[in-house]
VEXZA-732469 format. One line per 4 residues: number of its first residue (from 1); for each residue z, y, x of N, C-alpha, C, O. Coordinates in Angstrom, 3 decimals, m for minus. Atoms other than C-alpha are relative to their C-alpha. Layout:
// VEXZA-732469
NUM	Z/Y/X/Z/Y/X/Z/Y/X/Z/Y/X  ... $
END
This chain:
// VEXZA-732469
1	0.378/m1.306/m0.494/120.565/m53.132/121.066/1.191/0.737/0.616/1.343/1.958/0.638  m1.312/m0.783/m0.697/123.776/m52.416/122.810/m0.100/0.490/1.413/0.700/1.297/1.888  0.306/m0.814/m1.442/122.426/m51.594/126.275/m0.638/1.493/m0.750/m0.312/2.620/m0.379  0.223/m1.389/0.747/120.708/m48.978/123.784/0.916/1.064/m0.259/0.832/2.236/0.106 $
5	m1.350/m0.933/0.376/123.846/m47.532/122.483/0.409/0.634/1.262/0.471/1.834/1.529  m0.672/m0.693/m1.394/125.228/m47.359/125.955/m0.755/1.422/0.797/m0.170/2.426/1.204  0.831/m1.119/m0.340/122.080/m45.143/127.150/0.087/1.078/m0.549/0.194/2.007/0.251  0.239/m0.971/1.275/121.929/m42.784/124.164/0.630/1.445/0.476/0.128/2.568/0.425 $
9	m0.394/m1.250/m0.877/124.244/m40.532/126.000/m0.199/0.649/0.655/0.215/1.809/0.636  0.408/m0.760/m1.155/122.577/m39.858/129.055/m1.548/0.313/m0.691/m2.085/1.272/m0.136  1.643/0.199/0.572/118.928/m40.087/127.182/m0.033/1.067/m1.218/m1.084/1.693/m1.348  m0.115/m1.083/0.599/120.054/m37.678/124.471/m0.529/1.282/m0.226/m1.153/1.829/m1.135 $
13	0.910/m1.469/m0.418/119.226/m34.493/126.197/m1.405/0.063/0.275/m2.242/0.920/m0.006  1.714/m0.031/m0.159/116.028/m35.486/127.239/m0.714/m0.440/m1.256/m1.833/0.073/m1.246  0.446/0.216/0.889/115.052/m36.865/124.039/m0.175/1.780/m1.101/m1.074/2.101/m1.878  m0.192/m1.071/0.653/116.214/m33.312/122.661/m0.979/0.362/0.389/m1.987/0.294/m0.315 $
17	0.787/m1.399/m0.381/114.427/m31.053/124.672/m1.437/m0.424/0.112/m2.276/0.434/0.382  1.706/0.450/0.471/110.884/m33.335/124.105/m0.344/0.809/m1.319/m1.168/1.647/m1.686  0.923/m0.191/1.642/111.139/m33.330/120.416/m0.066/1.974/m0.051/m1.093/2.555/m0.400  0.143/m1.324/m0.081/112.242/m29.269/120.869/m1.321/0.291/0.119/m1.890/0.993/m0.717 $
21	1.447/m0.423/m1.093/108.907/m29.026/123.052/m1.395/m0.264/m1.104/m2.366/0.457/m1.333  1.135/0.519/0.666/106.716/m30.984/120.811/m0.144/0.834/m1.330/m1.264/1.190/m1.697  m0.070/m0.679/0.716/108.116/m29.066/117.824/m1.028/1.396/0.128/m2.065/1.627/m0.494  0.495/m0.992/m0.361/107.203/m25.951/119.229/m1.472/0.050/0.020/m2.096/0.754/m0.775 $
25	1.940/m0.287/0.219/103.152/m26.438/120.036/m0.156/m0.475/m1.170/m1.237/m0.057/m1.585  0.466/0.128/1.457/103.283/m28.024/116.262/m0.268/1.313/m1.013/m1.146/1.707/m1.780  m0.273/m1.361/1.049/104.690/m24.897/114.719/m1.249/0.862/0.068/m1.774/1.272/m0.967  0.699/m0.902/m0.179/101.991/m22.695/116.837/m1.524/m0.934/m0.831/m2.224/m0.311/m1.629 $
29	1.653/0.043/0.317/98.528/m25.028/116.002/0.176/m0.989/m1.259/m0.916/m1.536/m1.407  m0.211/0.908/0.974/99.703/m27.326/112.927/m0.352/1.180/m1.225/m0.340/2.396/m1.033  0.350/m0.816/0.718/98.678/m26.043/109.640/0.990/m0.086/m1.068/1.824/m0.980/m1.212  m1.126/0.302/1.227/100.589/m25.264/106.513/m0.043/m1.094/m1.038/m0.919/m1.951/m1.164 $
33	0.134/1.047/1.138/101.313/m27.264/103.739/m0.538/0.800/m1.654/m0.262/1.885/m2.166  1.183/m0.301/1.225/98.765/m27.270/100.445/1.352/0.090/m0.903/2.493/m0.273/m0.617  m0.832/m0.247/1.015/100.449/m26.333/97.350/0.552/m1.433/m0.717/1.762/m1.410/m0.947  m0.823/0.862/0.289/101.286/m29.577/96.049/1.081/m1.305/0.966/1.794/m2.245/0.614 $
37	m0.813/0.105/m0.481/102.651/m30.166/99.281/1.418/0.533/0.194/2.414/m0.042/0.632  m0.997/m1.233/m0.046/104.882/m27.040/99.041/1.085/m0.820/m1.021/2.277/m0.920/m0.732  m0.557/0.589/0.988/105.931/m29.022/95.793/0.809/m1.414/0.466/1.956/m1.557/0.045  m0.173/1.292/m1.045/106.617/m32.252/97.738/1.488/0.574/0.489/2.579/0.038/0.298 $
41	m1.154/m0.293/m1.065/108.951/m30.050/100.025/1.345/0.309/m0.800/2.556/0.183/m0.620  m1.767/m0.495/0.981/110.971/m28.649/97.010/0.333/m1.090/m0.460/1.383/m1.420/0.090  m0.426/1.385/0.570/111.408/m31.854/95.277/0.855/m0.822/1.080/1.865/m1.503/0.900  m1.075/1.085/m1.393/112.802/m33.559/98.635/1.437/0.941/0.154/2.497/0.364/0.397 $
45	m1.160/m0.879/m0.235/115.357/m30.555/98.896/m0.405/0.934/1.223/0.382/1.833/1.520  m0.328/m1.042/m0.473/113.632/m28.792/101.611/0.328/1.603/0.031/m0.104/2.072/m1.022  m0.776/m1.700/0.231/115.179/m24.735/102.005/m1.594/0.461/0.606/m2.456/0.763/m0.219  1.340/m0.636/m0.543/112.060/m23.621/104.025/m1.094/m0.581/m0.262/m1.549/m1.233/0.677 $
49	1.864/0.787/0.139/108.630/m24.987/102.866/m0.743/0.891/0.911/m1.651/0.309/1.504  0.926/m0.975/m0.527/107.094/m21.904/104.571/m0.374/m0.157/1.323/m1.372/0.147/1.976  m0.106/0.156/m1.528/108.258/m22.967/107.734/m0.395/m1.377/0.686/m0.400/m1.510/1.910  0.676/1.215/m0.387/106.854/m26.584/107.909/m1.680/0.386/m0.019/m2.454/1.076/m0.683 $
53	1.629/0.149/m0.478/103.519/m27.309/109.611/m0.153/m1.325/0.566/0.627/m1.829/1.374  0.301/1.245/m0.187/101.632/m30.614/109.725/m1.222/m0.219/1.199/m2.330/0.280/1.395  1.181/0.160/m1.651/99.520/m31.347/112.809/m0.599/m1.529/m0.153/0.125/m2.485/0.127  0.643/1.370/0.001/97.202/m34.396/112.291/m0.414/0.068/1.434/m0.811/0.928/2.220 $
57	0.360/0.476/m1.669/96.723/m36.221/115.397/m0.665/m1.164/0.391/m0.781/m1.885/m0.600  0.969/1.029/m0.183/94.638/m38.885/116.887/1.313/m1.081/0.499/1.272/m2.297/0.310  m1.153/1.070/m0.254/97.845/m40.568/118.070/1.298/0.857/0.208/1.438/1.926/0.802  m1.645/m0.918/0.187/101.754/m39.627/117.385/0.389/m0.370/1.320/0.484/m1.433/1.932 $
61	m0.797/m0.222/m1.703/103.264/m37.787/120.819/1.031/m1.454/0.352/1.795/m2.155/m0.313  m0.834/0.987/m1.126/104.795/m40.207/123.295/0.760/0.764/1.181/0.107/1.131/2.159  m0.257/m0.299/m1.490/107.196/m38.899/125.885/m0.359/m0.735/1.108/m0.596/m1.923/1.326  0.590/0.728/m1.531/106.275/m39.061/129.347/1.253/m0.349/0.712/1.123/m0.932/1.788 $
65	m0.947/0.912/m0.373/109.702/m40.050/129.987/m0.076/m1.279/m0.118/0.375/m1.774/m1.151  0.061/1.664/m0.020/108.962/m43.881/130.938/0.942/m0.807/m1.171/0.711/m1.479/m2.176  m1.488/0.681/0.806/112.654/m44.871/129.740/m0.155/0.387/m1.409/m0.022/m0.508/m2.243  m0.151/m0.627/1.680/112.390/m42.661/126.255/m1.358/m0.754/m0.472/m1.353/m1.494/m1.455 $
69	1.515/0.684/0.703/108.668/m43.920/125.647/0.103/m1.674/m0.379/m0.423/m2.412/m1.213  0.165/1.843/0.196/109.525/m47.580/126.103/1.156/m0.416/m1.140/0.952/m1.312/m1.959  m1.103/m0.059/0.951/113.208/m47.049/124.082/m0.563/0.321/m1.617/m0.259/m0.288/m2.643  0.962/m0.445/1.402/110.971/m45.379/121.187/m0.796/m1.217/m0.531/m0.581/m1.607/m1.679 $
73	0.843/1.231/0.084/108.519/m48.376/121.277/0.862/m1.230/m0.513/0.575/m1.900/m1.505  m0.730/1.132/0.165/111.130/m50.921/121.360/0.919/m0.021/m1.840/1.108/m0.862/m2.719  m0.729/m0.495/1.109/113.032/m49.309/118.584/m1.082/m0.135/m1.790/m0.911/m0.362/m2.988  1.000/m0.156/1.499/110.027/m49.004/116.147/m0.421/1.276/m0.551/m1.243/1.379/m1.461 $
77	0.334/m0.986/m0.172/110.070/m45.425/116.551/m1.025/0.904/m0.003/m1.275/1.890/m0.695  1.237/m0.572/m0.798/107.133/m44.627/118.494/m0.917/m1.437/0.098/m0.478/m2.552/0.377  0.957/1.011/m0.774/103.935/m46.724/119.068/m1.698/0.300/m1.053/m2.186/1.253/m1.661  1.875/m0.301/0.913/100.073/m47.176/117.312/0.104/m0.383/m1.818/m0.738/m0.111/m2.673 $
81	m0.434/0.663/1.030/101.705/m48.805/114.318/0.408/1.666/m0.842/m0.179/1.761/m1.920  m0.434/m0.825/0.615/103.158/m45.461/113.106/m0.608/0.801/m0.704/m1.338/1.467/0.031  0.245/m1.408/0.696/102.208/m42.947/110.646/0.023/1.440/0.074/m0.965/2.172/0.009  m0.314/m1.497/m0.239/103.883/m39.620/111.115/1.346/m0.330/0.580/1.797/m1.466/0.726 $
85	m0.908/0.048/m0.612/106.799/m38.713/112.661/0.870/1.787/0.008/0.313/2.612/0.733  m0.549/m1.279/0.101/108.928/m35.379/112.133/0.983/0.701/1.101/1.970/0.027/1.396  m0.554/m0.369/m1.046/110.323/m33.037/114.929/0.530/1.431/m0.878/m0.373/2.261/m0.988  m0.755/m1.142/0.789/112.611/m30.163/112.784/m1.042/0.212/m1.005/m1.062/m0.558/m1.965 $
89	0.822/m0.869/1.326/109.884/m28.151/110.538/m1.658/m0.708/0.534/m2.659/m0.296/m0.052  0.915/0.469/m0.550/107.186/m30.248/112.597/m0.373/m1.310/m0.487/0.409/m2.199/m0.149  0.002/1.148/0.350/105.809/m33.066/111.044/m1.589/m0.664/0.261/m2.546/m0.375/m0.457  1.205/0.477/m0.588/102.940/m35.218/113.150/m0.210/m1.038/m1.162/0.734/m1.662/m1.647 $
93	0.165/0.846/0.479/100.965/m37.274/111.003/m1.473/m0.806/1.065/m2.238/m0.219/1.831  1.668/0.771/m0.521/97.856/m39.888/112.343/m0.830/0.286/m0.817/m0.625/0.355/m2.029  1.587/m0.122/0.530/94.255/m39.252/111.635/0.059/m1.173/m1.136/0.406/m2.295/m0.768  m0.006/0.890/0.719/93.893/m41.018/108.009/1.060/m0.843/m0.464/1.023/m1.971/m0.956 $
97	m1.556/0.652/0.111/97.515/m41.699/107.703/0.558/0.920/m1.390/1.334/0.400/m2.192  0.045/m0.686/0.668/97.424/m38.370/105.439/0.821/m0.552/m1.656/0.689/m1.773/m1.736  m0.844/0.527/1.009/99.489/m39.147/102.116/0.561/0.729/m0.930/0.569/1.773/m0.277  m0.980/m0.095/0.388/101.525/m38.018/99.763/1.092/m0.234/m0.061/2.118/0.438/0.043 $
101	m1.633/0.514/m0.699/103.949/m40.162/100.155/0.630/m0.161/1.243/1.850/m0.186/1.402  m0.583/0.294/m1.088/104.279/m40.731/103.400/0.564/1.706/0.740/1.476/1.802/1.561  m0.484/m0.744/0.024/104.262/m36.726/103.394/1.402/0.845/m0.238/1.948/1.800/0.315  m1.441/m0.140/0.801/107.440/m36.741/101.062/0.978/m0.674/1.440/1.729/m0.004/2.149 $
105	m0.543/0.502/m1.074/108.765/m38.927/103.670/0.613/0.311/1.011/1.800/0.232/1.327  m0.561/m1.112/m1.062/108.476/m36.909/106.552/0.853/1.492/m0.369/1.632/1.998/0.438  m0.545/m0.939/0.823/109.584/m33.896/104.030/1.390/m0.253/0.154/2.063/0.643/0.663  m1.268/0.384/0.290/112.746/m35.498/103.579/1.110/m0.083/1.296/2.320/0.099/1.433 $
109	m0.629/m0.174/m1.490/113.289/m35.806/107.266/0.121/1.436/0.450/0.523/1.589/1.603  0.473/m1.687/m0.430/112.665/m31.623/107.451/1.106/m0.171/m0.914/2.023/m0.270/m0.099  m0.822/m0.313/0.572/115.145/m31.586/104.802/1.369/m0.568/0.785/2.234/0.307/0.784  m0.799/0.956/m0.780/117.584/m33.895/106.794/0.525/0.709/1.625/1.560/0.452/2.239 $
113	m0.272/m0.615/m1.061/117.247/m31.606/109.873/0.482/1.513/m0.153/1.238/2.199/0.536  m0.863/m1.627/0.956/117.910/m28.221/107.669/1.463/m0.604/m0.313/2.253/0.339/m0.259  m1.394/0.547/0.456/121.227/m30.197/106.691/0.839/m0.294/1.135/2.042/m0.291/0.872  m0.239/0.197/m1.013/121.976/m30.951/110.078/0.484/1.427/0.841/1.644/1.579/1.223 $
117	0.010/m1.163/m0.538/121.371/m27.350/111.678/m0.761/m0.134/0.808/m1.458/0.874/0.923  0.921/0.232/m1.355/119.421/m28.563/114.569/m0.359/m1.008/0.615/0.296/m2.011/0.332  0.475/1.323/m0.004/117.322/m31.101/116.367/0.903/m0.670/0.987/0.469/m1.803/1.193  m0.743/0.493/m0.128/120.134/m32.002/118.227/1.015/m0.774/m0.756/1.232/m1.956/m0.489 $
121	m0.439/0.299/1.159/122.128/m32.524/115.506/m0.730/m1.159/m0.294/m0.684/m2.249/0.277  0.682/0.991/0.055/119.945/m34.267/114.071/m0.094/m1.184/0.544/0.661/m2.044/0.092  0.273/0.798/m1.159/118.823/m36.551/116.666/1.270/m0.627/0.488/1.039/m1.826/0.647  m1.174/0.369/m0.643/122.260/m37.319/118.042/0.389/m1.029/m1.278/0.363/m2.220/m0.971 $
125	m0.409/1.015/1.398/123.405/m39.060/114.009/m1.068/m0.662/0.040/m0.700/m1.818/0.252  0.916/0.622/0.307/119.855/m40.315/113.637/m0.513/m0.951/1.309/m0.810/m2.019/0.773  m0.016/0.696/m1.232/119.221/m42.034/116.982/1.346/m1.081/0.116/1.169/m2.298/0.148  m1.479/1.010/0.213/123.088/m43.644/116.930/m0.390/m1.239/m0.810/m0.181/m2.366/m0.362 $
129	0.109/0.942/0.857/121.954/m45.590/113.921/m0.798/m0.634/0.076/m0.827/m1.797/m0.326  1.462/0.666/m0.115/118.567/m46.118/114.810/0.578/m1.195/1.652/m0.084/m2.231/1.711  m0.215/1.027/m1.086/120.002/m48.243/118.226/1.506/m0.706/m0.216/2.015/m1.206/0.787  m0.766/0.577/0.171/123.093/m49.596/116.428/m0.260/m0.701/m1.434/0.444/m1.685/m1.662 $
133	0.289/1.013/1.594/121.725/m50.968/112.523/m1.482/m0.388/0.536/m1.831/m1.564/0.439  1.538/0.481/m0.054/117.877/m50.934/113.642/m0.121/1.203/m1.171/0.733/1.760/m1.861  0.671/m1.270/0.322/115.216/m48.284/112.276/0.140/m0.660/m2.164/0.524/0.046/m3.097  m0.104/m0.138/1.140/115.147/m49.790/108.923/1.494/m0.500/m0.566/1.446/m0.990/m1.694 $
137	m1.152/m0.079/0.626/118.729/m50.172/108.176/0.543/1.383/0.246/1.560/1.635/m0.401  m0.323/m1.637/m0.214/119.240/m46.400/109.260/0.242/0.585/m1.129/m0.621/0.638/m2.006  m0.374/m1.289/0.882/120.787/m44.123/107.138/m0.674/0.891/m0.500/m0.671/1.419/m1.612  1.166/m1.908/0.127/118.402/m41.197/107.351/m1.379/m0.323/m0.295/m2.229/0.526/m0.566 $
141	1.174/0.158/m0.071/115.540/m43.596/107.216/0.033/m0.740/m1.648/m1.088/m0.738/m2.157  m0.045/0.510/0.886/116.491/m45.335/103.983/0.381/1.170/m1.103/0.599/0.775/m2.248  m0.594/m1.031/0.687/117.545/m41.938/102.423/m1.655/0.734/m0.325/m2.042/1.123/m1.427  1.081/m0.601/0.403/113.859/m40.557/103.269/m0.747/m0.927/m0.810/m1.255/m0.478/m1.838 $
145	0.453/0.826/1.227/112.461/m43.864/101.598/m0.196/m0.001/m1.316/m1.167/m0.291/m2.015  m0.408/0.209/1.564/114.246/m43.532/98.390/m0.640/1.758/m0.223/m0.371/1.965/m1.407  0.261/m0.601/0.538/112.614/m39.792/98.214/m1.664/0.094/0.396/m2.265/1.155/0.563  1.377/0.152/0.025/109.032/m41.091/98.683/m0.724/0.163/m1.148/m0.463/m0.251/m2.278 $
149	1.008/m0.693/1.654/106.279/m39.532/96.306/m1.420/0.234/m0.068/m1.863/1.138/0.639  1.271/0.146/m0.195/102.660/m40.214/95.579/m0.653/1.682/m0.825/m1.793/2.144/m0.765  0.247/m0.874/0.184/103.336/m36.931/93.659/0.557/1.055/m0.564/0.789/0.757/m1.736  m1.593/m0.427/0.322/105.941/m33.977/93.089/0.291/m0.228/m1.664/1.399/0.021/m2.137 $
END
């Protein structure tokens, strides 16, 4: 994945200002989290529970950036295979994908981006690893693993 690495730089910003984008219409039509989700969020370490909203979807966003959509795909990222997927306090899940655990999951990634400061942040450490170890030797992805929970 080293033509990956090499991209990451110029692909960066545009990757930012998607997930920003996508964040954003989550926050406005996504709904809150149920009380033993709220519980979920404290147990993972997130600071804001109030401020996460889950948006079930018939299929997790794809940029319409060609290059980012196919880099996502390739990566393991993005595609039909996936579950949910977290954009700061935004966390897309698939129709029937719904969970607890896989909630904690994405939780842990909201906690991960509060620790960060921003989805740049974020994104910039978590992307590096994800196109230089692969998605499941990642750092951030083996960290939300180990705080997976069928219940707080």
């Amino acid at each position: 994945m080293s033509g990956l690495a090499a991209a990451l730089p110029r692909l960066l910003p545009l990757a930012v200002t998607w997930v920003q984008a996508e964040e954003l219409e989550a926050l406005a039509s996504g709904r809150t989290l149920s009380d033993v989700e709220t519980q979920l969020a404290i147990t993972v370490g997130v600071q804001h529970p109030d401020r996460v909203r889950i948006k079930v979807v018939d299929q997790i966003p794809q940029p319409d950036h060609p290059e980012l959509r196919a880099i996502g795909i390739r990566t393991g990222l993005l595609g039909p295979h996936i579950g949910g997927i977290t954009f700061g306090h935004a966390i897309f899940i698939r129709q029937g994908e719904v969970c607890n655990r896989l909630v904690s999951h994405e939780l842990r990634h909201v906690y991960q981006y509060e620790a960060k400061g921003s989805i740049a942040a974020f994104l910039a450490t978590y992307l590096e690893k994800i196109v230089t170890v692969g998605y499941d030797h990642a750092p951030l992805e083996i960290d939300a693993r180990l705080y997976e929970r069928d219940a707080p």
